[in-house]
C-alpha positions in Angstrom: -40.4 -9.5 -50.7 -43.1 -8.6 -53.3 -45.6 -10.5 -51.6 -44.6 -8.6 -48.7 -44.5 -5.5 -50.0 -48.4 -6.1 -51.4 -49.4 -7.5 -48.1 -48.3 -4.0 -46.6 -49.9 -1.8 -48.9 -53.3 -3.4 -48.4 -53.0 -3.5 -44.3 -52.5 0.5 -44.9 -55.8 0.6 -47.0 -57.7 -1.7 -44.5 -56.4 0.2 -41.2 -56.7 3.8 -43.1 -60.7 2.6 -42.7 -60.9 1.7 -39.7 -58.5 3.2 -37.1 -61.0 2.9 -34.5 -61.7 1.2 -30.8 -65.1 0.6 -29.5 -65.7 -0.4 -25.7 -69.5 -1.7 -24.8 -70.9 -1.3 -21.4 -71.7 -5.1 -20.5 -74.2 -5.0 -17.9 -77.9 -3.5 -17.7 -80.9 -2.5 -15.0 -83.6 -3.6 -17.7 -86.7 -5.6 -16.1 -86.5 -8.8 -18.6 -82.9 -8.8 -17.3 -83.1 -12.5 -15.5 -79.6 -11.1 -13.2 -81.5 -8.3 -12.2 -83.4 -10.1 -9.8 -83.0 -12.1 -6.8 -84.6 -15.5 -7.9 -82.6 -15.1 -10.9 -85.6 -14.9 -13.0 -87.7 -12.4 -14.4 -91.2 -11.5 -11.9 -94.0 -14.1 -12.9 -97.5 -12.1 -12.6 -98.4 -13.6 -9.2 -95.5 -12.4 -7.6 -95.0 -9.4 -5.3 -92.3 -7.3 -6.8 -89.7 -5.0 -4.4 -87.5 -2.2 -5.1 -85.8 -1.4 -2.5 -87.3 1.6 -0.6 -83.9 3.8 -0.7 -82.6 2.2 -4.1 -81.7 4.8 -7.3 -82.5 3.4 -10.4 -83.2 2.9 -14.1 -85.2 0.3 -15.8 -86.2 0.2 -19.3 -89.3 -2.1 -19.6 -89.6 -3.6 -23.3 -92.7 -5.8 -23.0 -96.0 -5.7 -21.2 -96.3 -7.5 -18.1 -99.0 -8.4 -15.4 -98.1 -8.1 -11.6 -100.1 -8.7 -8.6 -98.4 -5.9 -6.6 -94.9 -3.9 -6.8 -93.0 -1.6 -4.3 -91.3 1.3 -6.0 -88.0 3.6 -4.9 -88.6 6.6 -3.6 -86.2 7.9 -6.4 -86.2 5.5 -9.4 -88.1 6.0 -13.3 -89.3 3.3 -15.5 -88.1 3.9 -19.6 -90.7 2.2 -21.4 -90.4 0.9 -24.8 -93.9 0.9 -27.8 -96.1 -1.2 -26.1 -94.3 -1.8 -22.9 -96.1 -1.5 -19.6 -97.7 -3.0 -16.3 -101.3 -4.3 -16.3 -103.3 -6.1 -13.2 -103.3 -9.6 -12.9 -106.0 -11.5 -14.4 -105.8 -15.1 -12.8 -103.9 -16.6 -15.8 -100.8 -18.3 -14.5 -97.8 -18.5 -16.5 -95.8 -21.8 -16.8 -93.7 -22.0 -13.8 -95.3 -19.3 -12.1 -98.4 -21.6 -10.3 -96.4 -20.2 -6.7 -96.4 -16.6 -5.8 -93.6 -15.4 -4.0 -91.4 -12.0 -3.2 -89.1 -11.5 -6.0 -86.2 -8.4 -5.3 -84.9 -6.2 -7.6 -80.7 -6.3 -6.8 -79.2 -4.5 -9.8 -78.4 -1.1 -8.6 -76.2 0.9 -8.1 -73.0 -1.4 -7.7 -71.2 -1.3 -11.1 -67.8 0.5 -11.6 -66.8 2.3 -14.3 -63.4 1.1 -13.6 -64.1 -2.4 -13.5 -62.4 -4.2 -16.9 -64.7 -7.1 -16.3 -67.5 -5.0 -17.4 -66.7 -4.1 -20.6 -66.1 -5.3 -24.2 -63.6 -3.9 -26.6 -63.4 -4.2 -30.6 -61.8 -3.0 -33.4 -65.2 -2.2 -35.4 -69.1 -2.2 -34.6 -69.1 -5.4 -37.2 -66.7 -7.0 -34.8 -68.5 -6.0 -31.7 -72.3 -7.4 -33.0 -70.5 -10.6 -33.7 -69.0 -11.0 -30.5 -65.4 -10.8 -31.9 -63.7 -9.2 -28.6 -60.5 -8.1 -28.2 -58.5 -8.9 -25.5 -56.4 -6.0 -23.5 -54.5 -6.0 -20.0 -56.3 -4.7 -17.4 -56.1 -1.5 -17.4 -56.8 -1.0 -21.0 -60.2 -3.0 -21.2 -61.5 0.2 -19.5 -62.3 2.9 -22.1 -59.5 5.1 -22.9 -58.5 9.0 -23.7 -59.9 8.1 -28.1 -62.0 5.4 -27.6 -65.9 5.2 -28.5 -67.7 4.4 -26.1 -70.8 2.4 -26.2 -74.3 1.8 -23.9 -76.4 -0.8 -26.1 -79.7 1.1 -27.1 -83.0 0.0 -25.2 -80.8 -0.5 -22.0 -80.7 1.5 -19.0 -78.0 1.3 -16.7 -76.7 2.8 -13.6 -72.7 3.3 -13.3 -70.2 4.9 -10.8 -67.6 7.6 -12.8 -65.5 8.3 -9.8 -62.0 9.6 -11.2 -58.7 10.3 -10.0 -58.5 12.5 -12.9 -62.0 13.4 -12.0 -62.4 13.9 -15.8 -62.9 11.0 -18.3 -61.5 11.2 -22.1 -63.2 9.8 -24.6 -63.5 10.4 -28.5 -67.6 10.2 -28.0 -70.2 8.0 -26.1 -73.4 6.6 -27.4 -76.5 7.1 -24.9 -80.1 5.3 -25.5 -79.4 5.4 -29.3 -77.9 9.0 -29.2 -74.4 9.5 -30.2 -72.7 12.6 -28.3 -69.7 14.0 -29.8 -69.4 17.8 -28.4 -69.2 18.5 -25.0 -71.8 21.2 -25.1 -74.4 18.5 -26.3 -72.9 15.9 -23.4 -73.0 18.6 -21.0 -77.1 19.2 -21.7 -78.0 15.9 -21.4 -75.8 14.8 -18.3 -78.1 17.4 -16.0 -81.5 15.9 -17.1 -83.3 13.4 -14.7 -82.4 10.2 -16.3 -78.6 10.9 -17.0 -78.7 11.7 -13.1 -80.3 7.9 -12.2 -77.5 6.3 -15.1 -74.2 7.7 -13.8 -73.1 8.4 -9.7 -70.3 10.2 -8.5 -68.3 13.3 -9.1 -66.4 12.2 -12.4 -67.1 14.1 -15.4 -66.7 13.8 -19.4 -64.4 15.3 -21.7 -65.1 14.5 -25.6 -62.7 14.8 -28.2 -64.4 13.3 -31.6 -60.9 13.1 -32.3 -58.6 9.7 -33.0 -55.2 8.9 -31.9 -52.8 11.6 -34.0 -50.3 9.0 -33.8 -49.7 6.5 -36.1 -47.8 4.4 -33.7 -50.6 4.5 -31.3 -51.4 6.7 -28.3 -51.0 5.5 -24.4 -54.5 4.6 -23.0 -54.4 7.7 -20.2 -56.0 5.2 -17.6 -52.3 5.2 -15.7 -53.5 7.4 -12.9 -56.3 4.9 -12.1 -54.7 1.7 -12.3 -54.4 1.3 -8.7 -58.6 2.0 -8.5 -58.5 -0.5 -11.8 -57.0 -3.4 -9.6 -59.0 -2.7 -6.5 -62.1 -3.1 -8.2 -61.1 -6.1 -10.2 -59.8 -7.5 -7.0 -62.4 -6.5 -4.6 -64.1 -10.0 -4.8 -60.8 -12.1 -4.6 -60.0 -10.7 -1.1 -57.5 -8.3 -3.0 -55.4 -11.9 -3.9 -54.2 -12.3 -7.3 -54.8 -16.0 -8.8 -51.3 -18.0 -8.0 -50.2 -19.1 -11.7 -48.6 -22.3 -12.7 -45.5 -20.8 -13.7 -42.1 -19.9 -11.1 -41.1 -17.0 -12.7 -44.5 -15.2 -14.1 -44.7 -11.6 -15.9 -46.2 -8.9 -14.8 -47.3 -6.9 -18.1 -47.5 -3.1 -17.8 -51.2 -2.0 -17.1 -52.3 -5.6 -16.1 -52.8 -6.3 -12.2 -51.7 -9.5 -11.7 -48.7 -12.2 -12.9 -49.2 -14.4 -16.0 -47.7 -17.1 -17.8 -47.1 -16.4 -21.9 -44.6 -13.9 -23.1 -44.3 -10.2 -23.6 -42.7 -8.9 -26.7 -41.1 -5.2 -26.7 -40.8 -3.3 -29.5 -38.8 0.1 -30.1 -39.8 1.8 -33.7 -38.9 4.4 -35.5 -41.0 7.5 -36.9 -42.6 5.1 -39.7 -44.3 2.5 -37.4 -48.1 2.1 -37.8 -49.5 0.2 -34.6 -52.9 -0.5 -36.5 -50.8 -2.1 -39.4 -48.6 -4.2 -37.1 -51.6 -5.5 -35.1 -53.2 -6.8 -38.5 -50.3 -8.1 -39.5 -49.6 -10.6 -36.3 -53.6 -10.8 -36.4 -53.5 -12.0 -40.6 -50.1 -14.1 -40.4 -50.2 -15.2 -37.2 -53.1 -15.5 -34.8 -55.7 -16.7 -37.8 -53.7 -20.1 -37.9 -55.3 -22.9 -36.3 -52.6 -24.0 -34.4 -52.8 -20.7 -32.9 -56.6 -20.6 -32.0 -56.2 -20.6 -28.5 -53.8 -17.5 -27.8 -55.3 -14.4 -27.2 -52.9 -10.8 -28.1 -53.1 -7.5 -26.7 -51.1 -4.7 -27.9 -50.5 -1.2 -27.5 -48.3 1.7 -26.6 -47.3 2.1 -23.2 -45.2 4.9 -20.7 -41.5 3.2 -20.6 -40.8 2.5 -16.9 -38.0 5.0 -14.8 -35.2 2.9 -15.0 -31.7 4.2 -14.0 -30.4 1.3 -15.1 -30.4 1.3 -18.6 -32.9 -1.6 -19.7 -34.1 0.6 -22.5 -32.5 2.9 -24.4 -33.6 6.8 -23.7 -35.0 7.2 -27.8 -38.2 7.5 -26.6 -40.3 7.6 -23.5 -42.8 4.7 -24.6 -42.7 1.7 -26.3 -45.2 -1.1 -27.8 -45.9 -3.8 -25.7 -46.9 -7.5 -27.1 -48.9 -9.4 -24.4 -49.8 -13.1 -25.4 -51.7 -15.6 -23.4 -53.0 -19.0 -24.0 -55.8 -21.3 -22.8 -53.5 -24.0 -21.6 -53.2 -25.0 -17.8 -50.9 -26.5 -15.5 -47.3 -27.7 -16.9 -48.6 -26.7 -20.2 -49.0 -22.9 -19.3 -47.5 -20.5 -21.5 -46.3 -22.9 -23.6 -48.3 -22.3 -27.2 -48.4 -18.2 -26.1 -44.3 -18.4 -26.2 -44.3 -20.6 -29.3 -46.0 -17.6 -31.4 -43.8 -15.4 -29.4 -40.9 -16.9 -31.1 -42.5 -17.0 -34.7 -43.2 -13.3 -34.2 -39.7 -12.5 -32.8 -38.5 -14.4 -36.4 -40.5 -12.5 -38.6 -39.4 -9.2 -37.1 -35.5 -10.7 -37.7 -36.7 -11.2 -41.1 -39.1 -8.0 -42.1 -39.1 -5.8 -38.8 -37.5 -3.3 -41.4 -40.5 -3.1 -43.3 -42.6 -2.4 -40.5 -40.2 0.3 -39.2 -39.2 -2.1 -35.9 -36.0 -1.5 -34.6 -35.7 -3.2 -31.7 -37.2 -6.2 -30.2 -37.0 -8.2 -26.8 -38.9 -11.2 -25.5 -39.8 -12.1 -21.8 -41.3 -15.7 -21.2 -42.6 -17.3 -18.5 -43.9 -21.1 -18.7 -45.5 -24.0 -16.8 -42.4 -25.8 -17.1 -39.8 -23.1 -17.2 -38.3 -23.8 -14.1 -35.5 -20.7 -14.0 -35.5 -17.2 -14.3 -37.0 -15.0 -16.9 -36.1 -15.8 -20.7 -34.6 -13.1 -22.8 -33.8 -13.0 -26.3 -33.1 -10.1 -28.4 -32.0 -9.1 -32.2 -29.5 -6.9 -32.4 -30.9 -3.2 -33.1 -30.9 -0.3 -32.5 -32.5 -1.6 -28.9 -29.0 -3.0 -28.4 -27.1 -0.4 -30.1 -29.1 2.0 -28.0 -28.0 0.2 -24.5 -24.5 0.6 -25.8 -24.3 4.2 -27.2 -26.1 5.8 -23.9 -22.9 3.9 -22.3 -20.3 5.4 -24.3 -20.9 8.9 -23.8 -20.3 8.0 -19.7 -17.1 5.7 -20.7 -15.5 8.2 -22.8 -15.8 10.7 -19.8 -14.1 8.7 -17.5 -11.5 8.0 -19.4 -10.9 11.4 -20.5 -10.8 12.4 -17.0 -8.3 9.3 -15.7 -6.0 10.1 -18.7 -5.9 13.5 -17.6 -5.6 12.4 -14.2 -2.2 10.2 -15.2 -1.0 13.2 -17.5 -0.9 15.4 -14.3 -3.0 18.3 -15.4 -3.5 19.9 -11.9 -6.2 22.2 -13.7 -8.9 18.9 -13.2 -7.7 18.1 -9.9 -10.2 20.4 -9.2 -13.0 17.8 -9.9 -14.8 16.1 -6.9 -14.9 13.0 -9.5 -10.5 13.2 -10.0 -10.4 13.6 -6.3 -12.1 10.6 -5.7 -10.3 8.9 -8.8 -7.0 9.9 -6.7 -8.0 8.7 -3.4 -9.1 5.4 -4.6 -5.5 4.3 -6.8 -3.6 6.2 -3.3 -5.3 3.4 -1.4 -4.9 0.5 -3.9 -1.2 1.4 -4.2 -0.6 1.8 -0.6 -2.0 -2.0 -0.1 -0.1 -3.0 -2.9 3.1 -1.7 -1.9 2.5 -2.7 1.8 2.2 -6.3 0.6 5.9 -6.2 -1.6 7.3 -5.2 1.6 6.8 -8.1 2.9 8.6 -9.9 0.1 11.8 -8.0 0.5 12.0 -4.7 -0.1 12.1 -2.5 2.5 10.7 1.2 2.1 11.1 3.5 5.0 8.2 5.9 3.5 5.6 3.0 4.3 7.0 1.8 7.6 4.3 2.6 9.7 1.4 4.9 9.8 3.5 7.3 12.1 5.9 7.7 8.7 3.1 8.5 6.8 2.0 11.3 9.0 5.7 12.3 9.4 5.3 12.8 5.7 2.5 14.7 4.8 3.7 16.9 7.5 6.8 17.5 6.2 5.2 18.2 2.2 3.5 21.0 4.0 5.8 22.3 5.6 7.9 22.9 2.0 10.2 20.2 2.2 10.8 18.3 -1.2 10.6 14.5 -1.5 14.6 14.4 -1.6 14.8 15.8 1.3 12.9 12.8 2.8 14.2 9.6 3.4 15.5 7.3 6.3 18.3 7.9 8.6 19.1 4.1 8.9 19.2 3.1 5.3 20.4 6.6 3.6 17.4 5.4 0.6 16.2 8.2 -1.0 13.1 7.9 -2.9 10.5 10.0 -4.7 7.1 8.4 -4.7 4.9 9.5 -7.8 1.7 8.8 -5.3 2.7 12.5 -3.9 2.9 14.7 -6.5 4.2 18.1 -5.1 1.6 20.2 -7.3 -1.2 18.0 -6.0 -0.3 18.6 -2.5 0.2 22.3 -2.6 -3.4 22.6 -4.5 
């Protein structure tokens, strides 16, 4: 518990340091950009260069180059870097460039903010040089309300920012090597020429320079685009969602399409620390070898409208555990729930230190063949199920002992009227049914008797005074309470 204890401590130093995300635009218009082109290479010298004649566009140019001839955009610039720039050919051929040919410029213009495949996240800029990605659902890999946003110096780019929001949040966003983290400063830049060739459409910027407030983490904010989010990631699938291996996939909140792994839930309480937990599974967990080829993603999301009572009403959001691993067919999902079980332990064991106090788990594997799997601790997430019940139960039963007591003063109640209706019903069939075994009651003869009856309760008579002329039985039926039927 010691060691524990210590571990805890210094995950609080480390986060305190860098409670941060970064997201890096991926793709680029520059000219040495081999993509960029049609041939998939960059222009040889020979070649006759195109931009197309309608195209708006960016390019930075970081070397010199020779061309034999180029066709420029009627609205386009060229960023040049020191000693970049065009000179004529001089006759010198280039290794694999002997063949001059028409090369076209196709990197325009069609990149979507909104589109996760186009960025990449971190925890830190060390993390981001080194490649060392995080991985997010869907929605989330596109930046969020207190990210930092990031276009890679000596790049130009051009982007569509069309919002359903029509305003983007961000904590700041790096631009050719300037960091902006005031709107007004944002605001100047955005109307000169070259901001106008980077970003299209009518979506706008709003910077905070602030991070998450919350300890436990903040929602992303991207919920009112999610449906533009899976469009544009599904565009080139023909709007299909890859089949997977398992019967009975997930569907994550804030991811488009089904998996195979797990999903773990967490409730907290007001102690939780999002950054702490994340490093904790990331220390203990995902740095074992065995574990190398799951990938986590974790954050705070908006607890779905449920009238049914899945989650208990504490909170309106909870933390969502999404793991996935690298394994295919039968094998699918199988190492992803294996460190969803080792987690689910260690919160049995020391959720209490983390402030956890509730916990679920959803899996869904190649060879899981039935429904979902569901396995949960007993906490408060339990406890919470049961008490939001109670309040409900110990209404009703107030109400049907009241009811049986004979307190006309409730009767009142469309709920007690319904209450009476119902057990009138249920004793009429049962009492219809021991007629047939013998006893004989003239009140229940026929549905005629029963009229004859209520008409005779409104019209004053008692239930003495009711009874049958063949059998002389007299017999007061607690089903019609005299008080009832006069109210």
């Amino acid at each position: 518990m010691k060691t524990l204890l210590f571990f805890v401590i210094f995950l609080r130093l480390l986060v305190g340091l860098s409670r941060a995300v970064y997201k890096q635009w991926i793709p680029n218009t520059n000219f040495e950009n081999a993509s960029n082109w049609d041939r998939n290479q960059v222009p040889c010298p020979n070649d006759v260069i195109v931009f197309g004649n309608s195209e708006v566009v960016s390019v930075f140019v970081e070397s010199p180059h020779s061309l034999t001839d180029m066709y420029l955009p009627m609205n386009g610039e060229f960023i040049m870097a020191p000693g970049a720039g065009f000179a004529a050919f001089d006759g010198n051929y280039e290794p694999g460039c002997e063949t001059a040919s028409e090369i076209k410029f196709t990197s325009s213009g069609s990149y979507q903010w909104y589109d996760p495949r186009l960025w990449h996240s971190a925890v830190s800029l060390e993390d981001m040089e080194r490649g060392k990605y995080m991985f997010s659902v869907d929605e989330e890999c596109v930046p969020c309300q207190y990210d930092d946003v990031l276009f890679q110096p000596k790049t130009s780019f051009r982007v569509n920012i069309e919002s359903s929001e029509q305003m983007i949040h961000l904590r700041s966003i790096s631009l050719m090597g300037q960091k902006f983290t005031d709107n007004e400063t944002l605001a100047a830049y955005l109307q000169s020429r070259s901001a106008k060739l980077q970003f299209d459409g009518q979506g706008a910027f709003r910077l905070s320079n602030d991070r998450c407030p919350d300890r436990s983490g903040c929602e992303c904010g991207n919920a009112a685009d999610r449906l533009r989010v899976c469009a544009v990631l599904l565009k080139d699938s023909e709007d299909q969602c890859p089949s997977p291996t398992c019967k009975n996939p997930l569907k994550p909140i804030g991811h488009c399409c089904e998996i195979c792994g797990a999903i773990v839930f967490l409730d907290y309480s007001t102690g939780f620390d999002i950054e702490l937990y994340r490093d904790r599974i990331r220390h203990t967990f995902l740095s074992l070898p065995k574990n190398a080829g799951v990938k986590m993603a974790i954050s705070k999301v908006h607890r779905p409208d449920t009238s049914l009572g899945l989650w208990p009403l504490s909170s309106a959001s909870f933390i969502q555990i999404v793991l996935m691993d690298n394994r295919t067919g039968s094998q699918s999902g199988i190492h992803a729930e294996q460190l969803a079980e080792d987690i689910m332990n260690d919160i049995a064991k020391h959720g209490e230190s983390f402030d956890i106090v509730g916990s679920s788990l959803q899996t869904a594997t190649g060879n899981n063949w039935s429904a979902h799997g569901v396995s949960s601790h007993i906490s408060s997430s339990t406890t919470g199920m049961i008490i939001g019940c109670a309040p409900l139960s110990l209404l009703l039963g107030v109400l049907l002992a009241l009811y049986k007591r004979g307190m006309s003063s409730f009767r009142s109640f469309p709920c007690v009227h319904l209450l009476s209706q119902w057990k009138r019903m249920n004793d009429l069939d049962s009492l219809g049914e021991a007629a047939d075994k013998g006893f004989d009651n003239p009140m229940f003869d026929t549905p005629s008797s029963l009229a004859a009856l209520d008409g005779a309760h409104f019209a004053g008579e008692t239930p003495k005074e009711t009874g049958s002329k063949n059998t002389q039985v007299y017999y007061i039926n607690p089903l019609y309470d005299e008080t009832e039927l006069r109210a």
